[in-house]
C-alpha positions as CSV (number, residue, x, y, z in Angstrom):
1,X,-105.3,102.8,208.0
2,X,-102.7,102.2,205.2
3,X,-103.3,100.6,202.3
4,X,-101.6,97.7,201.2
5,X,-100.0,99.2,198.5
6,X,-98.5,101.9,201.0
7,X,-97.5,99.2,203.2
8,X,-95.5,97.1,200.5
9,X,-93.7,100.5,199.5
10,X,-92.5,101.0,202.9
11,X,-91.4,97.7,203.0
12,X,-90.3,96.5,200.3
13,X,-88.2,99.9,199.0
14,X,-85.3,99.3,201.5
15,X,-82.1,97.8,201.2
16,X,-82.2,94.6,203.2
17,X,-77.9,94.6,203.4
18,X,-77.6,98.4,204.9
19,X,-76.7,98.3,207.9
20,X,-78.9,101.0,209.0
21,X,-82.0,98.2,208.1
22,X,-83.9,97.6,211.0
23,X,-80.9,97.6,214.0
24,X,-80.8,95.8,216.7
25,X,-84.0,97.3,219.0
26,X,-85.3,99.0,216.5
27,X,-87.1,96.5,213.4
28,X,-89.4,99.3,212.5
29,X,-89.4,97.2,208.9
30,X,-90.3,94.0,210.2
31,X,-93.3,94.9,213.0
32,X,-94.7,97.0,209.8
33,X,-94.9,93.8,208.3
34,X,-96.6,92.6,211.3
35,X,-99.1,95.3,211.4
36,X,-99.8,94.7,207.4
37,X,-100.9,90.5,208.5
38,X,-103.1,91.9,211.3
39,X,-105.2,94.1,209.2
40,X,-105.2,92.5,206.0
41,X,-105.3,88.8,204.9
42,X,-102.5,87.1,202.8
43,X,-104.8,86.2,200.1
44,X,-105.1,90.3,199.8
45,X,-101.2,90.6,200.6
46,X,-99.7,88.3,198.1
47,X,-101.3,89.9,195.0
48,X,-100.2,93.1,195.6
49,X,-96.1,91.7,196.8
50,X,-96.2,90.1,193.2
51,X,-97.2,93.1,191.5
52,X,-94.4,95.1,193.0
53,X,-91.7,92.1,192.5
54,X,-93.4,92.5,188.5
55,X,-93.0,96.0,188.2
56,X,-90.4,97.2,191.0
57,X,-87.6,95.0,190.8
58,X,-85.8,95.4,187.3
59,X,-82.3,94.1,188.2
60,X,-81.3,90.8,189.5
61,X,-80.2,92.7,192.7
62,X,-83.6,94.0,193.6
63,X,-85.1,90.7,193.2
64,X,-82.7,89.6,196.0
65,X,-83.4,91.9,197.9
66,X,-87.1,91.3,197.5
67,X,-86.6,87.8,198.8
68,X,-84.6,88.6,201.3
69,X,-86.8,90.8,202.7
70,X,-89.9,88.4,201.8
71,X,-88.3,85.8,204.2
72,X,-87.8,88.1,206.9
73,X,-91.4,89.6,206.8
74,X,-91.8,86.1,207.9
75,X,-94.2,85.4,204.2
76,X,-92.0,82.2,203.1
77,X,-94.3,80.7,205.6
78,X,-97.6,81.9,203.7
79,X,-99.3,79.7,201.1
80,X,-98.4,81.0,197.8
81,X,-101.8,80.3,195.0
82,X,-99.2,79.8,192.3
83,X,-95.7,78.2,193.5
84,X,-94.4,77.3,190.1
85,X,-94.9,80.4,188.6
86,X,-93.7,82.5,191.8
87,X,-90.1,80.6,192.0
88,X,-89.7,80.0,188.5
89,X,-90.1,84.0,188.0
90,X,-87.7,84.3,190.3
91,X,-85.0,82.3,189.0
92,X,-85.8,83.4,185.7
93,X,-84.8,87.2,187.0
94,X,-81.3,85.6,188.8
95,X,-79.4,84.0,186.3
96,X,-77.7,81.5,189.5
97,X,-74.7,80.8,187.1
98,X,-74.0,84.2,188.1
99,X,-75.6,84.9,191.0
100,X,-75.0,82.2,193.1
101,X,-73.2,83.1,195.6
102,X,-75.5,85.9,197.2
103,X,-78.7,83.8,195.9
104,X,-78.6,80.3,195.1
105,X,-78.9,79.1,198.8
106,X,-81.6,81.8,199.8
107,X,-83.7,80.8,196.5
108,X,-83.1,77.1,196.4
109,X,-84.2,77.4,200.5
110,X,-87.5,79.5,199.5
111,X,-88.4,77.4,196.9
112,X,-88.2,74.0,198.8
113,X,-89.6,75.1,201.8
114,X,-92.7,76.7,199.9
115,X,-92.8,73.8,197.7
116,X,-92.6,71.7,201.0
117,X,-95.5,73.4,202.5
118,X,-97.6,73.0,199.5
119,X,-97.0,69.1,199.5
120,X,-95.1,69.8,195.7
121,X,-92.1,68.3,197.3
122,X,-90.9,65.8,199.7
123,X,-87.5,66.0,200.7
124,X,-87.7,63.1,203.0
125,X,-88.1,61.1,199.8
126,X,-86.2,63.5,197.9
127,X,-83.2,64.6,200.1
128,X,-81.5,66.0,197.6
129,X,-83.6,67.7,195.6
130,X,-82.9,71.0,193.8
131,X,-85.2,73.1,192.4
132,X,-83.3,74.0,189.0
133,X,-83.4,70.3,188.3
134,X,-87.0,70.5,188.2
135,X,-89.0,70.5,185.4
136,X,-91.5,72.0,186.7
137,X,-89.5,75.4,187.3
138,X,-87.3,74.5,184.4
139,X,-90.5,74.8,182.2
140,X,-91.8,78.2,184.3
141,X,-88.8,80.2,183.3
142,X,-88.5,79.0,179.9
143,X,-92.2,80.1,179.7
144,X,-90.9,83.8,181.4
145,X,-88.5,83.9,179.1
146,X,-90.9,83.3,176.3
147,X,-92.7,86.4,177.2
């Protein structure tokens, strides 16, 4: 059996945009991931997905990539131990003034539907809530970029 670290490689070390990733018929990618939930838990997985978003993904580009492919992996429906620190790394990495239009929708979607799950938000309260208006993130990536 693979480890995990072998699995997240192989998943995560793709281009989610080419067009050769995972055709139609043939998501080798995605029922990899599936194989990766079945014979390991998400409280092993998650540590492991950080580590290589940490160490892996140096440019903005790879950390959009990463999400993108952590949404389709089907994981934005996992728990995540540490919400705040986990979305506020990752805008801290996409500078959204410049990066809007490939991520601001696909982060600000991520980040309310984890927060969501997590009870951290309520959007029927909060319809229009925005995650860089919180100061909860606000104060995670001014603690990344302290480091």
């Amino acid at each position: 059996m693979k480890t995990i670290d072998e699995y997240t490689n192989y998943l995560f070390n793709c281009c989610f945009t080419d067009d050769a990733f995972d055709p139609e018929d043939h998501e080798d990618h995605l029922k990899m991931s599936w194989e990766l939930f079945d014979n390991y838990s998400w409280e092993d997985i998650y540590p492991v997905w950080v580590e290589y978003l940490h160490t892996k993904c140096d440019t903005p580009e790879d950390v959009i990539n990463f999400v993108n492919l952590y949404i389709y992996y089907e994981a934005a429906d996992q728990t995540v131990p540490n919400p705040i620190e986990f979305i506020s790394y990752l805008y801290f990495k996409v500078d959204m003034d410049k990066y809007w239009d490939e991520a601001g929708d696909l982060f600000d979607g991520l980040a309310i539907n984890i927060l969501s799950k997590q009870g951290l938000v309520n959007t029927m309260e909060n319809p229009y809530y925005n995650p860089l208006k919180d100061e909860r993130i606000l104060s995670g990536i001014s603690a990344w970029k302290s480091i």
